[in-house]
C-alpha positions in Angstrom: 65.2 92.7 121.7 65.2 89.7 124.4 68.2 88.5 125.6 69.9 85.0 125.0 68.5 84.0 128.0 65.1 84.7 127.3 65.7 82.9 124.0 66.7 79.6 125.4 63.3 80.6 128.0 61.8 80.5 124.7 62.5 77.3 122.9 63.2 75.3 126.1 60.7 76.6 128.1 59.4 73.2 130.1 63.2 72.8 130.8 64.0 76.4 131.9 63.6 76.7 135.9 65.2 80.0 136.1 67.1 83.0 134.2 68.7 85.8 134.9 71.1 88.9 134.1 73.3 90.3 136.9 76.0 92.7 135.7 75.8 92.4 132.2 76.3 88.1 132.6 73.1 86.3 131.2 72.4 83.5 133.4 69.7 79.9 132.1 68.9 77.6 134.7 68.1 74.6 133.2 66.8 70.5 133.5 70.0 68.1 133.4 67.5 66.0 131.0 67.4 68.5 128.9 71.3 69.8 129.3 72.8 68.0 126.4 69.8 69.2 124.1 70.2 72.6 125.2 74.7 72.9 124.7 73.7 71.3 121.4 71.5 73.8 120.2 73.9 76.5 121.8 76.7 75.5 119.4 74.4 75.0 116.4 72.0 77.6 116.4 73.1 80.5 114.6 71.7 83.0 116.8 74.4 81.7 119.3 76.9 80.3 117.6 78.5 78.9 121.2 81.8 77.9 119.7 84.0 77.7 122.7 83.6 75.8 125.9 85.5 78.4 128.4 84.5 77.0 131.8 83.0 74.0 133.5 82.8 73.8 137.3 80.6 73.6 140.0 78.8 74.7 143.5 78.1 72.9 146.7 75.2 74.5 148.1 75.7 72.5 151.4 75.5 75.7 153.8 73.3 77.3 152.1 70.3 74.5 152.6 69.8 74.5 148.8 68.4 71.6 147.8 69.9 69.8 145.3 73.0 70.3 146.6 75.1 70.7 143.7 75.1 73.0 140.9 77.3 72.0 137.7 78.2 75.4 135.8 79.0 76.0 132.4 80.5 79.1 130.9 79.8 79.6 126.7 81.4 81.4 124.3 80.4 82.8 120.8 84.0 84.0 119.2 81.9 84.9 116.3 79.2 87.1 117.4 80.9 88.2 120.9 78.8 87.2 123.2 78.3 84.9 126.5 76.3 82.8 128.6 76.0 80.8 131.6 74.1 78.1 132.2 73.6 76.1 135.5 72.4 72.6 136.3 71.4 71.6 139.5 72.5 68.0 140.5 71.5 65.9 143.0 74.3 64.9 145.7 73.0 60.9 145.5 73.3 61.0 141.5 75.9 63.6 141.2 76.2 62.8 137.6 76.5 65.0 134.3 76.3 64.0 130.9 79.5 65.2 129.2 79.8 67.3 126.6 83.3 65.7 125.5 82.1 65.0 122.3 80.7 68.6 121.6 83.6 70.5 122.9 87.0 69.1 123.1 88.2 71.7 125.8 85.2 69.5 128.3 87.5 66.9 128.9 90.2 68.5 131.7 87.0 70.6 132.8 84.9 67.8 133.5 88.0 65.6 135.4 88.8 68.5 137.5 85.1 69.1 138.3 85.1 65.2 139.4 88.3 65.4 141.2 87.3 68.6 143.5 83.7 68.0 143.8 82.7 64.4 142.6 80.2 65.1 140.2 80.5 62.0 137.5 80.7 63.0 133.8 78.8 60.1 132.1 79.9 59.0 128.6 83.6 60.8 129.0 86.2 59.1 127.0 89.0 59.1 130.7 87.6 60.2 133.7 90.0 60.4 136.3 92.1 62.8 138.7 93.5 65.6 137.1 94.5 67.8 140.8 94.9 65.4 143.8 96.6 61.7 143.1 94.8 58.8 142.3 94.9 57.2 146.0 93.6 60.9 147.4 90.5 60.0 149.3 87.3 62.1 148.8 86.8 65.1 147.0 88.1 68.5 148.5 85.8 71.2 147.1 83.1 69.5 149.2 81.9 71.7 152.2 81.9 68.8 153.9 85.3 67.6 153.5 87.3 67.2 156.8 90.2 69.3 155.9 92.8 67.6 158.0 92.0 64.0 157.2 94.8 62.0 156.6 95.2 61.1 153.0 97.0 57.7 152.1 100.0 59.1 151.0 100.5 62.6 152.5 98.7 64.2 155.4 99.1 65.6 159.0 102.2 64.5 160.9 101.0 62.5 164.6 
């Protein structure tokens, strides 16, 4: 019986760059055109039945020479049927954009500020994107690799 993984391979297969399972975890690389297709037909489908939005977050691939540089990750749910799946999006560092899946799950909202306040990927379409971690005069976005760790912010930072 193929995996979820393989299923999404399946029906999305022009939008399906990669897939994998590494210790038990099923793993869909997938388009960003096709993303908010694809978490649609996770929660509606009733093979998976994603009901819960437990994770949203993201990888800079900056020292590893992965081109694109970023790499949004979602982590699904089914509470139904018990079981999981990860899907990742690779996004480009000049349009480090997502569409956001607000609207699909509720729980996307702190998610999605918190991966745009750490790494600076944009969540297009969400209802109040804005710092959730650093304050709203913090400069830059420290998750970054390339973030100069002691730059001085505008209202804290190192003593001269």
């Amino acid at each position: 019986m193929p995996g979820l993984h393989e299923k999404i391979k399946e029906k999305f297969s022009q939008a399906v760059t990669g897939i994998h399972t590494e210790h038990g975890d099923e793993t869909v690389v997938v388009a960003k055109e096709a993303f908010l297709e694809i978490a649609l037909f996770l929660k509606n489908d009733p093979v998976f039945k994603m009901n819960m939005l437990v994770d949203v977050t993201a990888v800079d691939r900056l020292p590893l020479k992965i081109k694109p540089r970023f790499e949004a990750v979602y982590h699904f749910l089914s509470l139904e049927l018990n079981h999981r799946l990860r899907v990742k999006v690779p996004v480009d560092e000049k349009e480090a954009s997502m569409p956001t899946l607000t609207g699909l799950w509720a729980s996307a909202d702190w998610m999605e500020r918190e991966v745009w306040d750490m790494f600076g990927i944009r969540f297009v379409g969400h209802p109040n994107l804005k710092r959730i971690l650093m304050y709203e005069e913090f400069t830059g976005h420290p998750l970054r690799k390339d973030y100069p760790y002691s730059r001085r912010q505008p209202l804290i930072g190192p003593k001269n």
